[in-house]
C-alpha positions in Angstrom: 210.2 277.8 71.7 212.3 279.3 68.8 215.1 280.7 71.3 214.8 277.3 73.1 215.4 275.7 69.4 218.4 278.2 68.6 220.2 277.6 72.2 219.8 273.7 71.1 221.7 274.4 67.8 224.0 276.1 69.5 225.1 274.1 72.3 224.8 270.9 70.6 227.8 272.5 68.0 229.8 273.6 71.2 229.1 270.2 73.3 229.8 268.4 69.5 233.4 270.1 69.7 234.1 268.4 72.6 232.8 264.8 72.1 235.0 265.5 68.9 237.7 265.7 70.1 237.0 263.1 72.7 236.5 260.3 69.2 240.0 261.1 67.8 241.1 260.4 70.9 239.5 256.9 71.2 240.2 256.1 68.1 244.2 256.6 68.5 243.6 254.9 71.7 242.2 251.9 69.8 245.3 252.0 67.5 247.6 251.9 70.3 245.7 249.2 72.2 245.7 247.3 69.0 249.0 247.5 68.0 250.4 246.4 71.1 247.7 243.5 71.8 246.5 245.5 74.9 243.5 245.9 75.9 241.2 247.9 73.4 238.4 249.6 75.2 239.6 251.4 78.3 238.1 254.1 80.8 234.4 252.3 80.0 231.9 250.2 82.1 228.8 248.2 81.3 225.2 249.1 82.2 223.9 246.1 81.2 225.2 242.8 79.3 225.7 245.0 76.4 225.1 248.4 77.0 228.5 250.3 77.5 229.0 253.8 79.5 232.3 255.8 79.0 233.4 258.8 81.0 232.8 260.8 78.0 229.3 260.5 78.0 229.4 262.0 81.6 231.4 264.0 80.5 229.0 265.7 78.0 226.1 265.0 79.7 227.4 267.6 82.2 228.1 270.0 79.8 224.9 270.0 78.4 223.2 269.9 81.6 224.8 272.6 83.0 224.4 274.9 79.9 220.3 274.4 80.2 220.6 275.0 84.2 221.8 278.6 83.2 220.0 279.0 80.3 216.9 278.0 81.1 216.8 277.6 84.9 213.0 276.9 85.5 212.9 274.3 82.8 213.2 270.5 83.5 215.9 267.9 82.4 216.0 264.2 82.0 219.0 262.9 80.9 219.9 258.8 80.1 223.4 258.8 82.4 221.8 260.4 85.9 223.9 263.8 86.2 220.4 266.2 86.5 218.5 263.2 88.3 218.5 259.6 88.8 218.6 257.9 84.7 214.9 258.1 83.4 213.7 260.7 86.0 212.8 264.3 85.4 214.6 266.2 88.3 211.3 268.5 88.4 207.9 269.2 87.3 208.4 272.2 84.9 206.6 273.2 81.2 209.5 273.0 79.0 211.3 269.4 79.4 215.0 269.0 78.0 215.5 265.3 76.9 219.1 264.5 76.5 221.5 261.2 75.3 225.2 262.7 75.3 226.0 260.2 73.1 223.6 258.2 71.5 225.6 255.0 70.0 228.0 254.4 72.6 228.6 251.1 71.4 229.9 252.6 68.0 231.5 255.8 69.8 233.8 253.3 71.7 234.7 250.7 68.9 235.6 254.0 66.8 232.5 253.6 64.5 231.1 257.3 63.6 228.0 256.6 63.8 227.2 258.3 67.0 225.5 262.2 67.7 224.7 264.2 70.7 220.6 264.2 70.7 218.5 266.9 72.6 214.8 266.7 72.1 212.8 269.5 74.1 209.1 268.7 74.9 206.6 271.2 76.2 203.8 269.2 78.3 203.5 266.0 76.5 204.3 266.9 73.2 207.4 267.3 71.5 208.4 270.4 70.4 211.6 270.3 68.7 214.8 268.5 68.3 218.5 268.5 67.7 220.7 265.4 66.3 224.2 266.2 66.1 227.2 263.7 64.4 230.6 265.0 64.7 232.2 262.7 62.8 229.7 262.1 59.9 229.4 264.8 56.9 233.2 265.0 55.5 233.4 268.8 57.4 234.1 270.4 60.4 231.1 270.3 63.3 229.5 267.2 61.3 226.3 267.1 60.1 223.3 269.2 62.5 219.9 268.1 62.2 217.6 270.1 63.7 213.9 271.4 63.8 210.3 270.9 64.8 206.5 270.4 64.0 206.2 274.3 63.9 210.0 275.3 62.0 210.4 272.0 59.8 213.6 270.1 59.6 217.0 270.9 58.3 220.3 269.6 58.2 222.9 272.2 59.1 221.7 275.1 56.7 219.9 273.1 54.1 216.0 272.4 54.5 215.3 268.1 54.5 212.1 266.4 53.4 210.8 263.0 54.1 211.3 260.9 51.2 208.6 260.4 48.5 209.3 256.7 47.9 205.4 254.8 47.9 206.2 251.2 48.7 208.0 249.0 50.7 210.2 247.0 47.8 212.0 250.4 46.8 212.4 251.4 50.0 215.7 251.4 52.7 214.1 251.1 56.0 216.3 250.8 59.4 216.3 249.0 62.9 217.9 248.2 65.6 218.0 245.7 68.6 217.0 245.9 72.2 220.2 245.5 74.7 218.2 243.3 76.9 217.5 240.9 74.0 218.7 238.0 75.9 216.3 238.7 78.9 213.7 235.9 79.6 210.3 237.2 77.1 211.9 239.6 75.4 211.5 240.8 72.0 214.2 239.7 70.0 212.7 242.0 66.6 214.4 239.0 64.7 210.9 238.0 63.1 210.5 241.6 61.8 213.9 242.0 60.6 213.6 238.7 58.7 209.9 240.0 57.4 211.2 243.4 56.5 214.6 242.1 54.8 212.4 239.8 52.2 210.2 242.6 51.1 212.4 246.0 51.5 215.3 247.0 49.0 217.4 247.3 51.5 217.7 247.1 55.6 220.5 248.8 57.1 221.2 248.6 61.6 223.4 251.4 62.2 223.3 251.6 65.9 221.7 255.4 66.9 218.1 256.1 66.8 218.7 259.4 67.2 220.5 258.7 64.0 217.9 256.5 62.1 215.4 259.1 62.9 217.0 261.6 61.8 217.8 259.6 58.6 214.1 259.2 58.0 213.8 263.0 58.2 216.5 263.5 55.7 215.0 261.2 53.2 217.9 258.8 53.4 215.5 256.0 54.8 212.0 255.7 54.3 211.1 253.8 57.8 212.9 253.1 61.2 211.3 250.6 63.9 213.1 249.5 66.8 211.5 248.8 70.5 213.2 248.8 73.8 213.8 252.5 73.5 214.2 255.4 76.3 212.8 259.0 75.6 216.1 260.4 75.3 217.1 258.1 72.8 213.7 259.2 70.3 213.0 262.7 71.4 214.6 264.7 69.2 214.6 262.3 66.3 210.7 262.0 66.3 210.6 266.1 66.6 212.8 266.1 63.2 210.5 263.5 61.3 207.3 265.4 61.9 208.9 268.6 61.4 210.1 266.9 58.1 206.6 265.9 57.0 206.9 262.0 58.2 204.7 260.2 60.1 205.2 258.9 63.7 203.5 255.7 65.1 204.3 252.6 67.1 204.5 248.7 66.6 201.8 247.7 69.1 198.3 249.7 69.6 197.5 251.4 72.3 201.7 252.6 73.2 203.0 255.6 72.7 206.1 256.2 70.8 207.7 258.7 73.4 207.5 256.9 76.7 206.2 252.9 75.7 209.9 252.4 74.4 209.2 251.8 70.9 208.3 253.7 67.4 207.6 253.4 64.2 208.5 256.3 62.1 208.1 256.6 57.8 208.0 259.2 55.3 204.1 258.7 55.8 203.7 256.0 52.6 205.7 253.3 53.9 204.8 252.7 57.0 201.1 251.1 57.1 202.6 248.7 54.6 205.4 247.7 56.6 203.4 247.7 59.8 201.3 245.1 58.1 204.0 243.2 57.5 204.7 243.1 61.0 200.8 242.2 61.9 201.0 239.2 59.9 
């Protein structure tokens, strides 16, 4: 699994070069656009009401893929924009399973917002083994800021060695969410009633707009807790590989789901979260 880990690292760094590149791009784009009252968010499409798709994110999502296929030929990929296999599928039964979101935070990748990373989460059978979260254009240096690790290596950012946080209730805490693109769909779940709950009794309740991201936050110590629902493996794979290899705790907002493939999670530095979960029960 460690040379797995290691080619992660590594091609995450090389893909992140790219995907760099690609955001300095958009973003003179968008000053262009702007300036001359054109339109400001070419060369992308919608999935969904909300849910945007660039070229880039094919883009990398080739890149990756083709990386693993030479890598690691017998392994198994599923990938959120369909380049291995139709979006959601595995494209084979295999032990080792690459999980991939090129660009988790399109939304914020195309309105020039940094808050986007490359996330590659690796399971072997069901469980997951480890992760990498990469921002480009978060950490004030060059490559951004890598988080990476496992269950069996622990978590890091870059070269530095991260730790849930040690904060033991929910008034001091900064938690993080987010909000399902098909929120308008008839029965769906808005997560307005536990934003509202968690924004009385928290410090502080931040909605940045990556899970890979918030996850990876959690790991770091940054937040103490991160919910959302209406999630995809590839968006929580690698994320929920960082906050157990960080000493966090992973669970999910309804019993009986899992927090992998049920589309929602739950994830705390271990103290917070029965007490926010509560919240959420009453």
């Amino acid at each position: 699994m460690r040379s797995r880990l290691d080619f992660a690292r590594d091609l995450a760094q090389r893909t992140g070069v790219v995907l760099s590149r690609r955001f300095e791009e958009r973003r003179d784009e968008l000053a262009r656009a702007n300036l001359e009252s054109g339109n400001a968010a070419p060369h992308t499409e919608f999935k969904g009401r909300r849910e945007l798709v660039t070229e880039v994110d094919r883009e990398i999502e080739q890149l990756l893929v083709d990386a693993i296929r030479t890598g690691f030929p017998g392994d198994a990929i599923l990938a959120e924009e369909g380049v291995a296999s139709p979006r959601g599928q595995k494209d084979r039964e295999a032990r080792f399973v690459w999980v991939l979101d090129p660009i988790d935070g399109t939304t914020n990748f195309v309105h020039g917002h940094p808050s986007f990373s490359i996330s590659i989460g690796l399971l072997e059978g069901e469980d997951v083994a480890c992760g990498v979260v990469l921002a480009p254009a978060l950490g004030g240096r060059d490559g951004g800021e890598c988080y990476w690790g496992g269950p069996a290596v622990g978590a890091y950012c870059n070269d530095r060695r991260i730790a849930v946080s040690r904060t033991e209730h929910l008034r001091d805490a900064v938690v993080a969410t987010g909000f399902s693109y098909g929120r308008n769909e008839p029965g769906a779940d808005t997560n307005i009633q536990r934003f509202a709950a968690a924004l009385m009794e928290a410090r502080g309740i931040r909605r940045c707009g990556s899970a890979a991201l918030d996850l990876a936050f959690v790991a770091a110590g940054i937040y103490d807790a991160y919910w959302e629902k209406g999630l995809a493996p590839y968006d929580v794979a690698a994320g929920i590989a960082l906050v157990l290899g960080a000493g966090g705790a992973i669970d999910v907002l309804e019993r009986g789901a899992r927090p992998l493939w049920d589309g929602q999670v739950l994830a705390s530095n271990g103290c917070v979260g029965a007490e926010l979960a509560a919240l959420f029960d009453r």
